[in-house]
KOLNURO-594163 format. One record per residue: residue number from 1; residue in one letter; x, y, z of N, C-alpha, C, O in turn. Coordinates in steps of 0.02 Angstrom, whole numbers, m for minus. Example, Ala and Ser with C-alpha at 12.3 -4.5 7.8 and 13.67 -1.06 7.14 Angstrom:
BEGIN
+-----+------+--------+--------+--------+--------+--------+--------+--------+--------+--------+--------+--------+--------+
: pos : code :   n.xx :   n.yy :   n.zz :  ca.xx :  ca.yy :  ca.zz :   c.xx :   c.yy :   c.zz :   o.xx :   o.yy :   o.zz :
+-----+------+--------+--------+--------+--------+--------+--------+--------+--------+--------+--------+--------+--------+
:   1 :    a :    660 :   m284 :    390 :    615 :   m225 :    390 :    660 :   m165 :    390 :    712 :   m166 :    423 :
:   2 :    s :    642 :   m112 :    354 :    684 :    m53 :    357 :    645 :      2 :    394 :    670 :     57 :    402 :
+-----+------+--------+--------+--------+--------+--------+--------+--------+--------+--------+--------+--------+--------+
This chain:
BEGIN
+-----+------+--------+--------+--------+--------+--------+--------+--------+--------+--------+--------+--------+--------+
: pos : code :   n.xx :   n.yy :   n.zz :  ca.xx :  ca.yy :  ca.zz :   c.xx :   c.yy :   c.zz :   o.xx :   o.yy :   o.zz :
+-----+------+--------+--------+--------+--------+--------+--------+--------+--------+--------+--------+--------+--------+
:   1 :    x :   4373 :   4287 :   4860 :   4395 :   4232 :   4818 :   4418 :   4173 :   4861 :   4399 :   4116 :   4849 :
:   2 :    x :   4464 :   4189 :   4917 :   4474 :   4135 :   4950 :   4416 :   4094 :   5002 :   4419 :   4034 :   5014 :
:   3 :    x :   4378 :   4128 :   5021 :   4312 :   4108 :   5038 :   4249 :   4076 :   4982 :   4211 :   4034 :   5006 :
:   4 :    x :   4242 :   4091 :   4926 :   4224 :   4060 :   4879 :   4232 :   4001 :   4827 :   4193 :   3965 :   4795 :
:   5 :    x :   4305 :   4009 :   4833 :   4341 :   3954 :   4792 :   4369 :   3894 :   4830 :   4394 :   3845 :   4803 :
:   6 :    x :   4358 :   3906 :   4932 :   4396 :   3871 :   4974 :   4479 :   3862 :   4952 :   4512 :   3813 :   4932 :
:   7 :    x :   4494 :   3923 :   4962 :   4574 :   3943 :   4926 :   4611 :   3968 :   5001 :   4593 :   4005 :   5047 :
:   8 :    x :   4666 :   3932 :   4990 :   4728 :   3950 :   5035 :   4773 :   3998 :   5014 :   4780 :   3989 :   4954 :
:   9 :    x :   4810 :   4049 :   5034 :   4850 :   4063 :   4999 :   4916 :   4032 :   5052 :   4904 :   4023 :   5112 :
:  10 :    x :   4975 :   4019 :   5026 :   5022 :   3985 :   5043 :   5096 :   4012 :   5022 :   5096 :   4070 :   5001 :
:  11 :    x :   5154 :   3982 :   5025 :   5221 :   3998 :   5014 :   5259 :   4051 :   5024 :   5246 :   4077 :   5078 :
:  12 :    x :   5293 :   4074 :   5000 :   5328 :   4146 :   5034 :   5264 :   4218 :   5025 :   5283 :   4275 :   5038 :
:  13 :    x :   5225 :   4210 :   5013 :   5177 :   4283 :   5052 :   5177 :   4258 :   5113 :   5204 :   4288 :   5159 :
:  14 :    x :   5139 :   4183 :   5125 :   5100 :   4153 :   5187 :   5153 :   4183 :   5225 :   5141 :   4237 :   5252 :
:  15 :    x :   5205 :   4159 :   5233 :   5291 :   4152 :   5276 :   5310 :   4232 :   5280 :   5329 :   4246 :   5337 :
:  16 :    x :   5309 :   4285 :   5235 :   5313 :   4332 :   5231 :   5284 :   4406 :   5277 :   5310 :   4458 :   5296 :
:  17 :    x :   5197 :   4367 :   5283 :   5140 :   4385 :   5316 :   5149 :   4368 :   5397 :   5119 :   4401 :   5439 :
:  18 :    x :   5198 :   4308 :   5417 :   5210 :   4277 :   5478 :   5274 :   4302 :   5524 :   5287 :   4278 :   5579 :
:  19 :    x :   5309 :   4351 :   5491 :   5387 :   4354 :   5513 :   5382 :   4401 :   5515 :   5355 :   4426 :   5466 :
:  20 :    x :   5402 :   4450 :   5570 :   5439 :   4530 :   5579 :   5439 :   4567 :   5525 :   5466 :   4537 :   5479 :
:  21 :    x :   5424 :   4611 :   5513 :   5473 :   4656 :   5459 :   5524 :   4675 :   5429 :   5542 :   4690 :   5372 :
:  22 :    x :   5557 :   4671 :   5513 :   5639 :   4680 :   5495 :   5667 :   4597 :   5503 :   5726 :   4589 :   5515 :
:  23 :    x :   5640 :   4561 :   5498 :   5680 :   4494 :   5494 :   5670 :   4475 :   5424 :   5693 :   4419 :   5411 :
:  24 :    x :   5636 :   4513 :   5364 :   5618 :   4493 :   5300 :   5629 :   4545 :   5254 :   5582 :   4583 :   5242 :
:  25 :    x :   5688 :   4553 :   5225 :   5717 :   4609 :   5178 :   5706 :   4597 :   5135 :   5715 :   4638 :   5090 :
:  26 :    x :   5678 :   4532 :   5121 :   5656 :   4529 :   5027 :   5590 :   4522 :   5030 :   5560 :   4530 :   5083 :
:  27 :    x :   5560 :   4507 :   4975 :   5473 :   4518 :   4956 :   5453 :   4471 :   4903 :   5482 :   4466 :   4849 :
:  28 :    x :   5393 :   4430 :   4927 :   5370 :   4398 :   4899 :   5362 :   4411 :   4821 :   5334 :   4465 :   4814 :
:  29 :    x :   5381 :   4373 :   4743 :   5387 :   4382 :   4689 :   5320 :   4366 :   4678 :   5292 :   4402 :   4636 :
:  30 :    x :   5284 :   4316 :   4708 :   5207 :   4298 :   4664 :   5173 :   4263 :   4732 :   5191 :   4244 :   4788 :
:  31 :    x :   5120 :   4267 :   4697 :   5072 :   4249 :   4750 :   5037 :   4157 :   4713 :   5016 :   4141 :   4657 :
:  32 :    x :   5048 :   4111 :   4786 :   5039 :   4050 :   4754 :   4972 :   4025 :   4802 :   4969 :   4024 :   4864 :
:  33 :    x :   4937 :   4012 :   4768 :   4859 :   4009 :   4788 :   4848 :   3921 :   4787 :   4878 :   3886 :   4746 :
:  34 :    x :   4809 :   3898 :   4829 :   4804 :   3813 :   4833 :   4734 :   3801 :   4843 :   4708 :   3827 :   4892 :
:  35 :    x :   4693 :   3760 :   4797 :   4647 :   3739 :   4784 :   4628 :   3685 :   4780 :   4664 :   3642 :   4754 :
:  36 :    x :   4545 :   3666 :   4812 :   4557 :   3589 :   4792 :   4528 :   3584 :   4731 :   4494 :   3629 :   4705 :
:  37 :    x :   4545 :   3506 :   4696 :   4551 :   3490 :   4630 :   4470 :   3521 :   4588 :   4467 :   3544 :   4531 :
:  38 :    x :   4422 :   3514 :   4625 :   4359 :   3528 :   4602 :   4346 :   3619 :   4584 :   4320 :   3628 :   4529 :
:  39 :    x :   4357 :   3667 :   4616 :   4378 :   3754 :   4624 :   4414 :   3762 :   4563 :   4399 :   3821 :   4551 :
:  40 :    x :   4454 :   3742 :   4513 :   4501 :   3764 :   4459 :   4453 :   3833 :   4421 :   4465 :   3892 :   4409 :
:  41 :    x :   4384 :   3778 :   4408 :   4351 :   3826 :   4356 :   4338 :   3904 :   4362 :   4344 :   3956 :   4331 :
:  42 :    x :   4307 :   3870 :   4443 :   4262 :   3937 :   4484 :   4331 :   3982 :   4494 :   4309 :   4040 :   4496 :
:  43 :    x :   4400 :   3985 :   4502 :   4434 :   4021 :   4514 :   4476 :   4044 :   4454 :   4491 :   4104 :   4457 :
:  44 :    x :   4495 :   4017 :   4409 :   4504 :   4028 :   4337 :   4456 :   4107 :   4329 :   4474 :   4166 :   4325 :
:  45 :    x :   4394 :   4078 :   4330 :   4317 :   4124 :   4304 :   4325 :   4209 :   4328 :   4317 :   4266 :   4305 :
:  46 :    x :   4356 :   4159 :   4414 :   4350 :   4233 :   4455 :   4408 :   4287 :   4430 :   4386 :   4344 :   4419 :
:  47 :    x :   4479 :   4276 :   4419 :   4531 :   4282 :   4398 :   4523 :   4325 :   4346 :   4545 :   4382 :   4341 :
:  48 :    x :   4485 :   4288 :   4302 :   4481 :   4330 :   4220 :   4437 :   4367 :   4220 :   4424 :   4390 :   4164 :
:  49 :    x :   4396 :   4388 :   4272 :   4359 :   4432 :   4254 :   4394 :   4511 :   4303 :   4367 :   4566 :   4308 :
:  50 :    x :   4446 :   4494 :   4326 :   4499 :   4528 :   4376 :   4560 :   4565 :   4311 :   4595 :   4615 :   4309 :
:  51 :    x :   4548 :   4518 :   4273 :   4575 :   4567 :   4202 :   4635 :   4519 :   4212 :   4685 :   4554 :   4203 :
:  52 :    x :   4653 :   4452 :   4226 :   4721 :   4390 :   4216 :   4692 :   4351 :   4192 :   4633 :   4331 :   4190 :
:  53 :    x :   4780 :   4328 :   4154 :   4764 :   4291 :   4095 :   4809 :   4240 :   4091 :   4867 :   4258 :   4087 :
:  54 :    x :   4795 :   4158 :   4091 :   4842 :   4123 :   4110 :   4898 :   4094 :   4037 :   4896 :   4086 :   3976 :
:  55 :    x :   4936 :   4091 :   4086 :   4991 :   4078 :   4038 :   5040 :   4026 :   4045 :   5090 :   4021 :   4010 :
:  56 :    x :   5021 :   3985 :   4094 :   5048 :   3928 :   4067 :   5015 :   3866 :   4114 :   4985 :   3891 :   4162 :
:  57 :    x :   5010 :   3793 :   4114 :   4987 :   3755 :   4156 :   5049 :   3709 :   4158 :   5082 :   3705 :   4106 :
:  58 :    x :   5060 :   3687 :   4192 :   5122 :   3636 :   4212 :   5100 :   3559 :   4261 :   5069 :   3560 :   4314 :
:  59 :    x :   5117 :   3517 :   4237 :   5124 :   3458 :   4267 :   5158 :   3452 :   4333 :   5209 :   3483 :   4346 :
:  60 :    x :   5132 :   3417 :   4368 :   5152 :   3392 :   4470 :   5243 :   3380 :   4407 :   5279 :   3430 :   4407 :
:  61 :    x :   5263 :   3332 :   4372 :   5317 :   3322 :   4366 :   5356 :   3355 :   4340 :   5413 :   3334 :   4349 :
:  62 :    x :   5353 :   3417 :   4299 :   5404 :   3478 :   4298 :   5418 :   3534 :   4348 :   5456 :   3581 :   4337 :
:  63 :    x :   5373 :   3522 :   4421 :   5378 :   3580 :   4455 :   5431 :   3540 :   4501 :   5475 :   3572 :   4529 :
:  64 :    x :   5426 :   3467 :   4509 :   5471 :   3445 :   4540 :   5441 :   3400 :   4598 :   5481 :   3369 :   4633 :
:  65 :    x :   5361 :   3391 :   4615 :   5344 :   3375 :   4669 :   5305 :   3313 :   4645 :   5246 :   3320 :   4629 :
:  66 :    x :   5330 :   3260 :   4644 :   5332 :   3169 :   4571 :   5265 :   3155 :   4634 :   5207 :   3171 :   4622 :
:  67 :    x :   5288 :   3119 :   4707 :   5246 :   3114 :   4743 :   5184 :   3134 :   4789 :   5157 :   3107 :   4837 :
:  68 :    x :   5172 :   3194 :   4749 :   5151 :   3244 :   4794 :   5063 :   3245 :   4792 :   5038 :   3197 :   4763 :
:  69 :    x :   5025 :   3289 :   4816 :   4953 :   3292 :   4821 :   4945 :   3343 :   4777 :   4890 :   3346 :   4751 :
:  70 :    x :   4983 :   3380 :   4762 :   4968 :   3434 :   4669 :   4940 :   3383 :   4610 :   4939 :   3322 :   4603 :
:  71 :    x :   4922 :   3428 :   4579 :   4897 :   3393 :   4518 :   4916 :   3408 :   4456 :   4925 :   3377 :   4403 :
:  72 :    x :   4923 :   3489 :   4483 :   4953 :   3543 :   4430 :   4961 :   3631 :   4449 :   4933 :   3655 :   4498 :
:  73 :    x :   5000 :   3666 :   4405 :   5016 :   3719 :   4441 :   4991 :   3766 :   4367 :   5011 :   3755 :   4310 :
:  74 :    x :   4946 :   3817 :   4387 :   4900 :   3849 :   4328 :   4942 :   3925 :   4330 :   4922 :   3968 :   4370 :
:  75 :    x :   4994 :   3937 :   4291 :   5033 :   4000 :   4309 :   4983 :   4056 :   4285 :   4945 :   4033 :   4243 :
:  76 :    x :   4967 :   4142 :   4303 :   4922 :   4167 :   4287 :   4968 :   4233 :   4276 :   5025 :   4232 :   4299 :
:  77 :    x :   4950 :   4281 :   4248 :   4986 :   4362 :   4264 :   4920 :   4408 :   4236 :   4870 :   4398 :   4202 :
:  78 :    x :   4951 :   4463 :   4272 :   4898 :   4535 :   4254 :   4964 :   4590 :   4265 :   4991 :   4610 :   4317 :
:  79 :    x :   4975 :   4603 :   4206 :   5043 :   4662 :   4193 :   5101 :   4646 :   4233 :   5143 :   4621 :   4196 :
:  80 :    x :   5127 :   4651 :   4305 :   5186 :   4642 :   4329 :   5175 :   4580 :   4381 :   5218 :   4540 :   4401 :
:  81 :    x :   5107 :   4583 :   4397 :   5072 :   4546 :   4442 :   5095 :   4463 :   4417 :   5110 :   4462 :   4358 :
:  82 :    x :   5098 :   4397 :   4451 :   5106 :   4317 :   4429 :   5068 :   4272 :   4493 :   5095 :   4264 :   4547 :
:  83 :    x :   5015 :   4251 :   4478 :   5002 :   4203 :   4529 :   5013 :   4121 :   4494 :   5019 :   4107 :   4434 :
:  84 :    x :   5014 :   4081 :   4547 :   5031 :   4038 :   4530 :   4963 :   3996 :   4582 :   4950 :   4000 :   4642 :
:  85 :    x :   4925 :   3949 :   4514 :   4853 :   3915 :   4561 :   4892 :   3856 :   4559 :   4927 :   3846 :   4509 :
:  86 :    x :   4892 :   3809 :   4613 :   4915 :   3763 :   4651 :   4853 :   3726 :   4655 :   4821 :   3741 :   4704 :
:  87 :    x :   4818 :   3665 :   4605 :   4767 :   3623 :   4616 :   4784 :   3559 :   4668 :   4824 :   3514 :   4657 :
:  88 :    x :   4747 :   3568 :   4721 :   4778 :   3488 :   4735 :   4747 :   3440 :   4688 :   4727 :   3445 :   4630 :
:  89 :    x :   4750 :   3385 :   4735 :   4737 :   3312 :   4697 :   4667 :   3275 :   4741 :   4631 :   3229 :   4720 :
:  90 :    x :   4660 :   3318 :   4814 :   4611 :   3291 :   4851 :   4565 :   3347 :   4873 :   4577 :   3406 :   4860 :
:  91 :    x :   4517 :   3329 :   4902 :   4449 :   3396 :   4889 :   4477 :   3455 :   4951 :   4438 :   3498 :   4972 :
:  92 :    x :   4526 :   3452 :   4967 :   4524 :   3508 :   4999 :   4599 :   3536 :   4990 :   4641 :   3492 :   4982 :
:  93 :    x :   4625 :   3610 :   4989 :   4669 :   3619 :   4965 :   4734 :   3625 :   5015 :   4780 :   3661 :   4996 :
:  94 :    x :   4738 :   3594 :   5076 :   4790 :   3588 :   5114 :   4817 :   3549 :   5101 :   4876 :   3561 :   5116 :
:  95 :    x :   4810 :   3487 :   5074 :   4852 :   3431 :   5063 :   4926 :   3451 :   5029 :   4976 :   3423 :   5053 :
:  96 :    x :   4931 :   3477 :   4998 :   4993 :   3487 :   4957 :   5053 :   3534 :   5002 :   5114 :   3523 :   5001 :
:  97 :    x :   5019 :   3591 :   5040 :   5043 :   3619 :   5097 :   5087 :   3589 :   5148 :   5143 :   3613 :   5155 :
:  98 :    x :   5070 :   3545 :   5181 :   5119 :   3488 :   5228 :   5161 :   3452 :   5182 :   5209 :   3423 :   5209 :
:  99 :    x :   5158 :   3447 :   5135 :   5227 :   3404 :   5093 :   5274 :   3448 :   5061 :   5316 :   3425 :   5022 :
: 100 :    x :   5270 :   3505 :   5073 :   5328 :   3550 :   5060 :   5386 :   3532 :   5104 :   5384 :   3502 :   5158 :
: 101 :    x :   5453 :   3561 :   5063 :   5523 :   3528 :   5053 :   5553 :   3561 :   5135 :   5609 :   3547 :   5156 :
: 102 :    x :   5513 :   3598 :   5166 :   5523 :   3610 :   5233 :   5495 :   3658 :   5275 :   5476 :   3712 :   5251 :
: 103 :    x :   5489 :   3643 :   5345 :   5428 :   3659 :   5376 :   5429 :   3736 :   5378 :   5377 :   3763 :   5398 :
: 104 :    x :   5496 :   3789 :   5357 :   5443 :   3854 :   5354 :   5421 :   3877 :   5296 :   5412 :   3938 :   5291 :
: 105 :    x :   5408 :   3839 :   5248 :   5334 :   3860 :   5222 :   5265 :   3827 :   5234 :   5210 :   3834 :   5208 :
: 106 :    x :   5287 :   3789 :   5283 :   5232 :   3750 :   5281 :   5173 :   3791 :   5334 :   5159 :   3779 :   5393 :
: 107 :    x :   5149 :   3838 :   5292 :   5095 :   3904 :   5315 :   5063 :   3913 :   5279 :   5083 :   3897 :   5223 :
: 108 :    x :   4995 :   3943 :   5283 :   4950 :   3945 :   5245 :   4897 :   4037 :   5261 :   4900 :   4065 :   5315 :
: 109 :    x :   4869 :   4056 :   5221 :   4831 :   4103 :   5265 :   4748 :   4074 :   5229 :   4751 :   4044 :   5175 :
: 110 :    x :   4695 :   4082 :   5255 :   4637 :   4064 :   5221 :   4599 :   4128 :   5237 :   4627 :   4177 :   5262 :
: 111 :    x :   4527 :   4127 :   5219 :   4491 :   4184 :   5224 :   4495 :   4199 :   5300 :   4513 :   4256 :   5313 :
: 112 :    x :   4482 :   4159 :   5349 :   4503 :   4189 :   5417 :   4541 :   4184 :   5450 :   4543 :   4220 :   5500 :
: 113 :    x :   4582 :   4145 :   5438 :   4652 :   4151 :   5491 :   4721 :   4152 :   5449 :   4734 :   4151 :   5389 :
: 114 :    x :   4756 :   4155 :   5504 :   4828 :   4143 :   5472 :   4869 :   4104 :   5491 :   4900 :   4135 :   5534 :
: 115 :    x :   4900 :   4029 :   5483 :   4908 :   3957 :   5515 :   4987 :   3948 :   5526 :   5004 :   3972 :   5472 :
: 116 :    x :   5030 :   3936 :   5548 :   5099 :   3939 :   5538 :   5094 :   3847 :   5564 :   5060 :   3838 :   5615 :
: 117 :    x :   5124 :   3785 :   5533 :   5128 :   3745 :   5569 :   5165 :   3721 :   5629 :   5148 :   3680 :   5672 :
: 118 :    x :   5242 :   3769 :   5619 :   5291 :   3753 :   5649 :   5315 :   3820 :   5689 :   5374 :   3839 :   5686 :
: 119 :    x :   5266 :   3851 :   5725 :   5270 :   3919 :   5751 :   5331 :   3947 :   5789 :   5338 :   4007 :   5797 :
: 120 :    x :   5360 :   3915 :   5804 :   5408 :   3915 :   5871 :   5463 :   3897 :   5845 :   5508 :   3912 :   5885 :
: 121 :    x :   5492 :   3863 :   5777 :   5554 :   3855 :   5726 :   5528 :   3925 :   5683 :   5552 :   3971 :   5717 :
: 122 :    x :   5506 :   3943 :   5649 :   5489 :   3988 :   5591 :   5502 :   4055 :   5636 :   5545 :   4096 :   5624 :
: 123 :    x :   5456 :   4058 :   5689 :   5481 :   4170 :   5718 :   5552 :   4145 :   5748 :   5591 :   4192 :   5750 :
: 124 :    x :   5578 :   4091 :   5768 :   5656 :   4090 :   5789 :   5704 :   4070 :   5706 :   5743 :   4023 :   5703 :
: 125 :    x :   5691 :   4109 :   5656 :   5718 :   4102 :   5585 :   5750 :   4020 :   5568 :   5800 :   4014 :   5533 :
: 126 :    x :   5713 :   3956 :   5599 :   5739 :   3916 :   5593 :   5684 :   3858 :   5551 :   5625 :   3871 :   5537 :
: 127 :    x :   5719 :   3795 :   5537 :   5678 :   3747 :   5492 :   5694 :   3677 :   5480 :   5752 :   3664 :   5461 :
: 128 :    x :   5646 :   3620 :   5487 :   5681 :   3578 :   5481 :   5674 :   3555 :   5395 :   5646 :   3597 :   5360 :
: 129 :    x :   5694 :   3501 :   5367 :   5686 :   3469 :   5317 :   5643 :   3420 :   5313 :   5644 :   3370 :   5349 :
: 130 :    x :   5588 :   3437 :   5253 :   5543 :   3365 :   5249 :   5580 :   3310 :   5189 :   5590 :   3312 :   5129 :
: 131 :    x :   5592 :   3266 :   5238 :   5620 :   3215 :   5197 :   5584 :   3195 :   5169 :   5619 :   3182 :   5120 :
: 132 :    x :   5515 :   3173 :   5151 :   5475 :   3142 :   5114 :   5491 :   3153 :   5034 :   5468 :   3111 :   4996 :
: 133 :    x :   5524 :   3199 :   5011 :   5535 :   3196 :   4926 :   5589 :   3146 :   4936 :   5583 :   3094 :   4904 :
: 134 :    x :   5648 :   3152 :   4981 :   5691 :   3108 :   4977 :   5704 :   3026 :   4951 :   5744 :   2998 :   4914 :
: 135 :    x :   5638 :   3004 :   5003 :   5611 :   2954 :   5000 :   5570 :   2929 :   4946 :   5582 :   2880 :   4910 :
: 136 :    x :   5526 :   2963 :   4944 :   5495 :   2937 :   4897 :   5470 :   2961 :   4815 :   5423 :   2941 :   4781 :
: 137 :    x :   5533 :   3017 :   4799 :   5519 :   3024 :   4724 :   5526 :   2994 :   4687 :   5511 :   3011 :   4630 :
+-----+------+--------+--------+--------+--------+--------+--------+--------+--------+--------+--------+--------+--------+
């Protein structure tokens, strides 16, 4: 799917997937998947035939991100399971990734690798702040 749909997966799995074991006592609640704006359908398609069923779509301005490269956030579940599809706004689905509220999530895993941007703050449990909502929401 992430090779087909050109899908990232991102946020606390990505960060989760990047850190020790024993430096991470809690566990990712959902899995948040990032797409570019054109992929919705083809990954929707793939999804429901995985036996999920979406349940809610939300606007860039109730999730909180006014300036951002999202477009919209497509919430999904299958029994206990919740992903959350993350459309950007531009054809490829990293854009929305670097404007997160600070640099350790700002990670991604794709079909072949696994990307940390800020490698050397994130395995030393540290982070800075992206001011950019500050500014410009």
């Amino acid at each position: 799917i992430l090779r087909t749909c050109e899908a990232m997966i991102s946020g606390s799995t990505a960060l989760h997937l990047l850190l020790p074991e024993c430096w991470t006592p809690w566990q990712p609640t959902d899995l948040d998947i990032y797409i570019p704006q054109h992929n919705l359908t083809l990954i929707q398609n793939r999804l429901k035939v995985e036996g999920y069923a979406t349940i809610d779509k939300l606007a860039v301005n109730k999730v909180g991100y006014h300036y951002s490269h999202m477009s919209c956030v497509l919430v999904i579940s299958k029994d206990q399971r919740k992903i959350d599809i993350v459309m950007s706004r531009t054809a490829t689905a990293l854009s929305p990734i670097f404007q997160f509220h600070s640099t350790a999530i700002m990670n991604f895993v794709s079909a072949d690798t696994i990307f940390c941007s800020y490698l050397t703050l994130t395995l030393r449990s540290l982070s800075m702040v992206n001011a950019g909502p500050l500014y410009y929401s």
